[in-house]
N, CA, C and O atoms as a DFTB+ gen file, in Angstrom:
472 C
 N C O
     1  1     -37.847      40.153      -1.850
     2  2     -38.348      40.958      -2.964
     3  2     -38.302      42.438      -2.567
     4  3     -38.452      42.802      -1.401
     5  1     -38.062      43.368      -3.707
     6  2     -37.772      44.713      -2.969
     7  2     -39.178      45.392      -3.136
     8  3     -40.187      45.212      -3.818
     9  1     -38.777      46.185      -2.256
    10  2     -40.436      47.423      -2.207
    11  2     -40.939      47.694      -3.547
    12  3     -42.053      47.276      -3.862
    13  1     -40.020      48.541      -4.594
    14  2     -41.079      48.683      -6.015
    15  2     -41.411      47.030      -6.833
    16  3     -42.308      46.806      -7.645
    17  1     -40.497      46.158      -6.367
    18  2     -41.405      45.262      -7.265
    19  2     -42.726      44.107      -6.586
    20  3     -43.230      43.064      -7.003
    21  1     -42.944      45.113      -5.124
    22  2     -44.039      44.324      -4.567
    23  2     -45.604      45.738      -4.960
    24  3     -46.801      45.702      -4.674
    25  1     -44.617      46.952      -5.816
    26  2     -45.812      47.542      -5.915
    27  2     -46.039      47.360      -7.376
    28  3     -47.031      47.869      -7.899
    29  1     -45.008      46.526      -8.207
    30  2     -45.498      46.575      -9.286
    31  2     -46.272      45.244      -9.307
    32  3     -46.863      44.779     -10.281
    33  1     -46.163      44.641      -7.937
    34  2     -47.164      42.872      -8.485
    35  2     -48.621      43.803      -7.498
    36  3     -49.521      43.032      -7.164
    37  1     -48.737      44.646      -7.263
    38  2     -49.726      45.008      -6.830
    39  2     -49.839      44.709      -4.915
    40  3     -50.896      44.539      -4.308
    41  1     -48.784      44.714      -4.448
    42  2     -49.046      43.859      -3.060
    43  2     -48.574      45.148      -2.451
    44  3     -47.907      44.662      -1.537
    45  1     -48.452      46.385      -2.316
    46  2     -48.442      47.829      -1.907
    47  2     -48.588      48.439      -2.910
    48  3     -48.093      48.333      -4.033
    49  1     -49.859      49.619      -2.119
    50  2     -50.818      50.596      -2.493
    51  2     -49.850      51.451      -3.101
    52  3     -48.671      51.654      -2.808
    53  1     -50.646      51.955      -4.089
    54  2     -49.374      53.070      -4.934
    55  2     -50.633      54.517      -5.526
    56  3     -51.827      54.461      -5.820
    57  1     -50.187      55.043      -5.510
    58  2     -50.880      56.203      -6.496
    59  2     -50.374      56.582      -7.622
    60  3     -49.672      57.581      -7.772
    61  1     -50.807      55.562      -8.738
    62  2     -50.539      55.417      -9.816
    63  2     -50.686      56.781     -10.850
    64  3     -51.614      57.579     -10.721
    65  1     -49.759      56.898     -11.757
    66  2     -50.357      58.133     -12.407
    67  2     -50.403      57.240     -14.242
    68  3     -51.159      57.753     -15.067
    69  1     -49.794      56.320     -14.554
    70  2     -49.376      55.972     -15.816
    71  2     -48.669      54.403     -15.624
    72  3     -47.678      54.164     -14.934
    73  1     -49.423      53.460     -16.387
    74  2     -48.705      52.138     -15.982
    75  2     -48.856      51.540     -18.113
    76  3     -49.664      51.923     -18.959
    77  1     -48.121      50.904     -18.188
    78  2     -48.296      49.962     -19.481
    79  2     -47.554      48.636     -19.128
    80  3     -47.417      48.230     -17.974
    81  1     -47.083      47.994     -20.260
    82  2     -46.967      46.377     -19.977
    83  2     -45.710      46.323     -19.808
    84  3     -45.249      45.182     -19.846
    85  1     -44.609      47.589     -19.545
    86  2     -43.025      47.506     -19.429
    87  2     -42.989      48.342     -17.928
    88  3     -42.301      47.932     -16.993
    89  1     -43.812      49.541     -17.846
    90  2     -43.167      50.396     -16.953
    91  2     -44.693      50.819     -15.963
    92  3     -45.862      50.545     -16.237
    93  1     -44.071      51.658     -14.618
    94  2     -45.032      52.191     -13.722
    95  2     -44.653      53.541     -13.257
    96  3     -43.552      53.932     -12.870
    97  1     -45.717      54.151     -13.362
    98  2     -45.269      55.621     -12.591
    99  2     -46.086      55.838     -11.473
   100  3     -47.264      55.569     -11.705
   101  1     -45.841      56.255     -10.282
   102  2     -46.692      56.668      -9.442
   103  2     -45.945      57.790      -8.655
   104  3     -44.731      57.977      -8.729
   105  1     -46.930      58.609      -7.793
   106  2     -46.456      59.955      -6.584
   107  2     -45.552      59.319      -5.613
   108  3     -45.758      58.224      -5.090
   109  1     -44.285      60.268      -5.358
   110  2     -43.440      59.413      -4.608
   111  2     -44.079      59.958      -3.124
   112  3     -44.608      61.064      -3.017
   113  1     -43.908      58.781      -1.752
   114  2     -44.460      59.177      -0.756
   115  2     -44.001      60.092      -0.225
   116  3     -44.864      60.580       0.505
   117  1     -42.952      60.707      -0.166
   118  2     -41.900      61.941       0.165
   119  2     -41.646      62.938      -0.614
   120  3     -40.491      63.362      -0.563
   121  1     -42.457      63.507      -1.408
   122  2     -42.365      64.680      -2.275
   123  2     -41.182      65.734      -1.449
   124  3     -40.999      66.094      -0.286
   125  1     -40.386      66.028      -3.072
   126  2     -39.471      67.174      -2.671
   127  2     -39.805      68.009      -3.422
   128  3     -39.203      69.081      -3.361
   129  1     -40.753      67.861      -4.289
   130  2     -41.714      69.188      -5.097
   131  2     -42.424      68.647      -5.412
   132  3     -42.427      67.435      -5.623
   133  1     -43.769      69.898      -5.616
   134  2     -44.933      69.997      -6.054
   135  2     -45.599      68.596      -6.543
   136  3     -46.574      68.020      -6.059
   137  1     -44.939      68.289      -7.437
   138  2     -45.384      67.521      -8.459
   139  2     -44.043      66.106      -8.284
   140  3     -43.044      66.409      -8.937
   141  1     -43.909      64.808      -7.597
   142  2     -42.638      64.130      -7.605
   143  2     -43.021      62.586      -7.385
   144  3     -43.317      61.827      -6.462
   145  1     -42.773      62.566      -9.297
   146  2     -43.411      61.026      -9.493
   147  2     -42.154      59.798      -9.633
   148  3     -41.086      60.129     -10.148
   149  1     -42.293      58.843      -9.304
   150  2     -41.243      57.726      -9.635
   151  2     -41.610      57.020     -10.997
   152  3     -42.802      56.980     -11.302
   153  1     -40.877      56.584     -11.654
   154  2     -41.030      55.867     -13.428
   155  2     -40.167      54.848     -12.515
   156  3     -39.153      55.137     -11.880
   157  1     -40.917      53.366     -12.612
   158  2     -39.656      52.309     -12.673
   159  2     -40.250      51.188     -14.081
   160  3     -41.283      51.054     -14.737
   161  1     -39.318      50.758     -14.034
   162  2     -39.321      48.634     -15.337
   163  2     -40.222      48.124     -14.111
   164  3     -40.063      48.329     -12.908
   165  1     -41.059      47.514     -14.677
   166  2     -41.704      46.297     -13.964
   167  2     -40.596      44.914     -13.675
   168  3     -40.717      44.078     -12.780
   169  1     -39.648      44.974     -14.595
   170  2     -39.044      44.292     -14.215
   171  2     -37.896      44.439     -13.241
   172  3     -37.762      45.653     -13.391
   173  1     -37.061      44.152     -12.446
   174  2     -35.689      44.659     -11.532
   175  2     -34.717      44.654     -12.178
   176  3     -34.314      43.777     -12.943
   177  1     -34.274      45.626     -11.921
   178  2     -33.163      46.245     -12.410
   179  2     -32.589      46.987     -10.998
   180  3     -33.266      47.733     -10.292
   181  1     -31.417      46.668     -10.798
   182  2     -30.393      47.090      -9.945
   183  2     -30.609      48.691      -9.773
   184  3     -31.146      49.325      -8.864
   185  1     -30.103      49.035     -10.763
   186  2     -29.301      50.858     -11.268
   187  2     -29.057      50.768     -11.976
   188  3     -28.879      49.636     -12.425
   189  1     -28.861      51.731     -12.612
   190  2     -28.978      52.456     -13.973
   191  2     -27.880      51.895     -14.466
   192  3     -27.982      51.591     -15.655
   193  1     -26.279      51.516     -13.664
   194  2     -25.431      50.542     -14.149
   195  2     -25.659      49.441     -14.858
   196  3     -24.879      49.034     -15.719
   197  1     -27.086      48.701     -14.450
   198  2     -27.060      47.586     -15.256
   199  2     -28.299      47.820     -16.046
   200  3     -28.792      46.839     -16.603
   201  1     -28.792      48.819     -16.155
   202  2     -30.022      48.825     -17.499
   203  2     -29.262      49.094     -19.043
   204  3     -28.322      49.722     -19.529
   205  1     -30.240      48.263     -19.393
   206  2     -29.634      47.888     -21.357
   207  2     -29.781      49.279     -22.204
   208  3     -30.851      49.884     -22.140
   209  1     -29.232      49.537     -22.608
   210  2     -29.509      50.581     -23.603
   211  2     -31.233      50.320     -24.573
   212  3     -31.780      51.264     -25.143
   213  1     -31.791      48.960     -24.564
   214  2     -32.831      48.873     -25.144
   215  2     -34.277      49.257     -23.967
   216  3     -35.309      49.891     -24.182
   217  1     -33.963      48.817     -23.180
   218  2     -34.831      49.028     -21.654
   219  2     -34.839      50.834     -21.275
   220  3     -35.819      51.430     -20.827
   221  1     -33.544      51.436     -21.577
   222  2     -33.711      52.597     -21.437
   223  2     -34.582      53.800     -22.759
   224  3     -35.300      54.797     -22.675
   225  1     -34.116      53.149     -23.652
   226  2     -35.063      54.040     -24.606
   227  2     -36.619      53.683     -24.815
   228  3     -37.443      54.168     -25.590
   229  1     -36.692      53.012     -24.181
   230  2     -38.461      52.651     -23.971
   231  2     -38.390      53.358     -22.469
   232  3     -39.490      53.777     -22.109
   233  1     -37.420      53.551     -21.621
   234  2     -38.037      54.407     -20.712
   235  2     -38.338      56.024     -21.377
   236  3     -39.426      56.564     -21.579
   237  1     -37.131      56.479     -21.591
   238  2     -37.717      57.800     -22.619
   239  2     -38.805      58.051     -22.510
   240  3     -39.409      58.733     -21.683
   241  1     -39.303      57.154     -23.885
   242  2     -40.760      57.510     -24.265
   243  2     -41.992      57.162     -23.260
   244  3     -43.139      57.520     -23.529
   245  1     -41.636      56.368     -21.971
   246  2     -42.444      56.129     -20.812
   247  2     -42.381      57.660     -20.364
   248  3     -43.176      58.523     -20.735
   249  1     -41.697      57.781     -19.818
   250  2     -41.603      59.549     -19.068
   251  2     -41.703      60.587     -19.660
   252  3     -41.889      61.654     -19.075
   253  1     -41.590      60.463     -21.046
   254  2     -42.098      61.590     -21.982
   255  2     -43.463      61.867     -21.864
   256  3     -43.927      63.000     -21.984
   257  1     -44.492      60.284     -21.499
   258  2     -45.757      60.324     -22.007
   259  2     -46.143      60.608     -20.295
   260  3     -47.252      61.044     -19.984
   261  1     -45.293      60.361     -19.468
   262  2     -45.645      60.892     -18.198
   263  2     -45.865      62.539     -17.632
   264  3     -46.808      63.177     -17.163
   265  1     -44.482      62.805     -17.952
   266  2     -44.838      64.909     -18.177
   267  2     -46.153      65.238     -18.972
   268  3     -47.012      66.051     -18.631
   269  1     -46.146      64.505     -20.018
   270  2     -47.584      64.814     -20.999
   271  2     -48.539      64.776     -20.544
   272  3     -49.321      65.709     -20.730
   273  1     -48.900      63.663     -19.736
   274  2     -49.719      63.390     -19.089
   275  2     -50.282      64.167     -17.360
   276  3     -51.438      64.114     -16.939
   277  1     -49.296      64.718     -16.757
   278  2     -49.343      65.698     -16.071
   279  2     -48.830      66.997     -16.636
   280  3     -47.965      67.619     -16.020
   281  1     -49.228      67.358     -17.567
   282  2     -48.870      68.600     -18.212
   283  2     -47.825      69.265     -17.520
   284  3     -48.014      70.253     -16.811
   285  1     -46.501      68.623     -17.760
   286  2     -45.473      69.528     -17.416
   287  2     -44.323      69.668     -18.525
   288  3     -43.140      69.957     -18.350
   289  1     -44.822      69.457     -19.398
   290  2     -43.756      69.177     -21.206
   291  2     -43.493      70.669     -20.739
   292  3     -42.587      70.891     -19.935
   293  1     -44.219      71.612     -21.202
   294  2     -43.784      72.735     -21.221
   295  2     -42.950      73.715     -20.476
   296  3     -41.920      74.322     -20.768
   297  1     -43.691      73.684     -19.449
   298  2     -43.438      74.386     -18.230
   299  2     -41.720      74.069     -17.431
   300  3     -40.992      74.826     -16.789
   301  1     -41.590      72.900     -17.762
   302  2     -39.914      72.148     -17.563
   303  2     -40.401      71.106     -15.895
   304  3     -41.429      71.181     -15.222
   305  1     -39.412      70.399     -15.747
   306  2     -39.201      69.426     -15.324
   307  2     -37.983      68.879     -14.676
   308  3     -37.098      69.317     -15.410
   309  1     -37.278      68.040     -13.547
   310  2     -36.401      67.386     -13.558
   311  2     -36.431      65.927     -14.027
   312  3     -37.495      65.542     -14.511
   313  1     -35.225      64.903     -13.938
   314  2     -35.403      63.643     -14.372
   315  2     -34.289      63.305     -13.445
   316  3     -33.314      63.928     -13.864
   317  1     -33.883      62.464     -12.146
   318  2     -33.056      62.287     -11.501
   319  2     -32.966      60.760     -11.421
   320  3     -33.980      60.063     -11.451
   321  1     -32.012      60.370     -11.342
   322  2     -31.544      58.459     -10.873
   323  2     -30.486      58.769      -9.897
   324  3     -29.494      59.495      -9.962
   325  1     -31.078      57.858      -8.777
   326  2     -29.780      57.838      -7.819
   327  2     -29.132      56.912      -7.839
   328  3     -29.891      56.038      -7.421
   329  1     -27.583      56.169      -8.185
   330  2     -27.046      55.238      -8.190
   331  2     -25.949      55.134      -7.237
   332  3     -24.925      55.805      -7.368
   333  1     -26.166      54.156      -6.099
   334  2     -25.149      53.472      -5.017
   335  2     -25.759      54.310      -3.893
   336  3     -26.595      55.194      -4.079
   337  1     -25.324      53.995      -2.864
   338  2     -24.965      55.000      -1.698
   339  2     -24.223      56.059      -1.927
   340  3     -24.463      56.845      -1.010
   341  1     -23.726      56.350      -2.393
   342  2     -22.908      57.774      -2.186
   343  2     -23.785      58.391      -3.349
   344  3     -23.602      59.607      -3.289
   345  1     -24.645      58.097      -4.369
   346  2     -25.387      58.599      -5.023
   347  2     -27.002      59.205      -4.519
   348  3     -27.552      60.181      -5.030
   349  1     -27.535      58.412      -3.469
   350  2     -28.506      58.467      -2.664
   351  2     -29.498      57.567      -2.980
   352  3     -30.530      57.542      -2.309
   353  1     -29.337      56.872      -3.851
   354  2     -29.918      55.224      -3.790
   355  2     -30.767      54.692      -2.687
   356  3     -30.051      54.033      -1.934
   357  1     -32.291      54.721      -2.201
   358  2     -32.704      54.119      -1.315
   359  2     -33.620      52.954      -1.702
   360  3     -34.558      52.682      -0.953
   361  1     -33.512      52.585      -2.286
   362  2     -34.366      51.368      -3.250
   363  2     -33.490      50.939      -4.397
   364  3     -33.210      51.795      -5.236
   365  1     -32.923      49.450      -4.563
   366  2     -32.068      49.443      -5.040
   367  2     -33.017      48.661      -6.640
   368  3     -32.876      47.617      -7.277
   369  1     -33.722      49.563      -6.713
   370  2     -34.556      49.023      -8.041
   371  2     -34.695      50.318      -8.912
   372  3     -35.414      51.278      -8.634
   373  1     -34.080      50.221      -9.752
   374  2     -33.699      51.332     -10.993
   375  2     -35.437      52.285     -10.810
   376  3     -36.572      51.817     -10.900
   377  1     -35.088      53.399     -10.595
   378  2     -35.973      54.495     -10.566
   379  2     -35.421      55.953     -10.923
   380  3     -34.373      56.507     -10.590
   381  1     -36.653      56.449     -11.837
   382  2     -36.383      58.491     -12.376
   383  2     -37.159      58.906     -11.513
   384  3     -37.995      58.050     -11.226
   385  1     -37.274      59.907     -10.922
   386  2     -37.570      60.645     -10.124
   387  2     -38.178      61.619     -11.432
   388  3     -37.520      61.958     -12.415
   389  1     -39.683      61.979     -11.137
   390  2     -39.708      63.104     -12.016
   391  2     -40.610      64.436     -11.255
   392  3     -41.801      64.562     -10.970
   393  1     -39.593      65.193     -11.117
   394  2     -40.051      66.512     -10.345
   395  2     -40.707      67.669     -11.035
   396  3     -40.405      67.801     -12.221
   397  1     -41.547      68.532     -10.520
   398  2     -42.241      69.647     -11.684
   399  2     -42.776      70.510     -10.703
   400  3     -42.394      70.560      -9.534
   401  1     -43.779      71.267     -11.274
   402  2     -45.146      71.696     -10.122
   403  2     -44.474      73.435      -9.783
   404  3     -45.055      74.431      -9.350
   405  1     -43.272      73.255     -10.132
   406  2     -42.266      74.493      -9.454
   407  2     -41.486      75.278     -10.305
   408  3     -41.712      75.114     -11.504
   409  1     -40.840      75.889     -10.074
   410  2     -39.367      76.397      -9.938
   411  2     -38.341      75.527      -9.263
   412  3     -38.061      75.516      -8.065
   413  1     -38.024      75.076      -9.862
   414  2     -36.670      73.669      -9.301
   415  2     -35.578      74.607      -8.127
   416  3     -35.635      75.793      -8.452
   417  1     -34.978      74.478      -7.344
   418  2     -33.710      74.873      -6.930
   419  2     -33.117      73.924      -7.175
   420  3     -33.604      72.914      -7.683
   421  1     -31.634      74.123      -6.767
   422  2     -30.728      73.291      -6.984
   423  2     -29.363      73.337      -5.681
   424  3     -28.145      73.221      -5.821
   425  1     -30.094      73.527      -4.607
   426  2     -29.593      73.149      -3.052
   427  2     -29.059      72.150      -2.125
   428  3     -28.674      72.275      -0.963
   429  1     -29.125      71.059      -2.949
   430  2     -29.194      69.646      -2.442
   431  2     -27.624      69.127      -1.856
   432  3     -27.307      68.306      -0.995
   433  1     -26.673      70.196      -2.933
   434  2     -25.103      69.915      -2.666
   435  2     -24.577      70.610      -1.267
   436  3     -23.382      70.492      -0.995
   437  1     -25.521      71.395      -0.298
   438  2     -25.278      72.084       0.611
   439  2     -24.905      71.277       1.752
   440  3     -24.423      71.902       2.697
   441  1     -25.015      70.111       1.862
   442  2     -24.773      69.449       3.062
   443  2     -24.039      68.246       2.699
   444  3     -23.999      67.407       3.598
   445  1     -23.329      67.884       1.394
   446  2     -22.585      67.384       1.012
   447  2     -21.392      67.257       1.443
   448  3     -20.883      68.353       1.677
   449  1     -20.328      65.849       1.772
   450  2     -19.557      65.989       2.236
   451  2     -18.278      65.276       1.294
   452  3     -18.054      64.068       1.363
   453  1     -17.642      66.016       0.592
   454  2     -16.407      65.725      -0.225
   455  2     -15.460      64.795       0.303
   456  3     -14.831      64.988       1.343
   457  1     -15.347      63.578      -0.573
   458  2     -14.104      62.513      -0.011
   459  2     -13.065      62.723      -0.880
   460  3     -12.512      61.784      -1.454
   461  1     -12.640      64.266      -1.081
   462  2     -11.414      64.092      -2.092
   463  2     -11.383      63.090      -3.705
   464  3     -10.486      62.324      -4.059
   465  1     -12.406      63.357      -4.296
   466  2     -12.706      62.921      -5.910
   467  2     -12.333      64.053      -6.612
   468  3     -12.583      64.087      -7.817
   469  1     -11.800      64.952      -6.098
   470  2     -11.764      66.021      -7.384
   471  2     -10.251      66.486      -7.231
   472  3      -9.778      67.312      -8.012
């Protein structure tokens, strides 16, 4: 069983910010800003490759009500999914990353290493 779906049966501690009967949000343990919550499905889901177009628009409105809920509607926000390894995927259970609290940079491509895709 993978790590988020032993925190969504409750069997690791989480710091929950927003849960209902589809989805969970909690503080990720490795903040890369201020404010850096995870949204996953209670249920497993691979990556974002295999989520349904119906599963995703109920996430939407999950993470909509999550910024709301940490007052960051306004102020702006990121929304990130990592898919595969070469995407940065470390939990292979569909997760948004939702970052705030800041001024975002956008630095991350600095140590990137190009396999000739372009």
């Amino acid at each position: 069983m993978c790590l988020f779906c032993k925190i969504v049966r409750n069997e690791i501690p989480s710091n929950k910010i927003l849960e209902d009967d589809e989805f969970v949000a909690f503080h990720d343990i490795n903040p890369k800003a201020p404010l850096h919550i995870l949204a996953i499905p209670k249920i497993h889901v691979d990556s974002f490759n295999e989520v349904s177009p119906e599963l995703m628009a109920k996430m939407t409105t999950f993470i909509q009500k999550i910024v709301q809920e940490v007052k960051i509607e306004k102020s702006g926000y990121r929304v990130i999914t990592n898919i595969g390894d070469n995407g940065g995927q470390e939990v292979k259970h569909l997760h948004f990353h939702i970052l705030g609290g800041a001024k975002l940079k956008w630095d991350h491509f600095s140590d990137s290493d190009p396999q000739g895709h372009f």
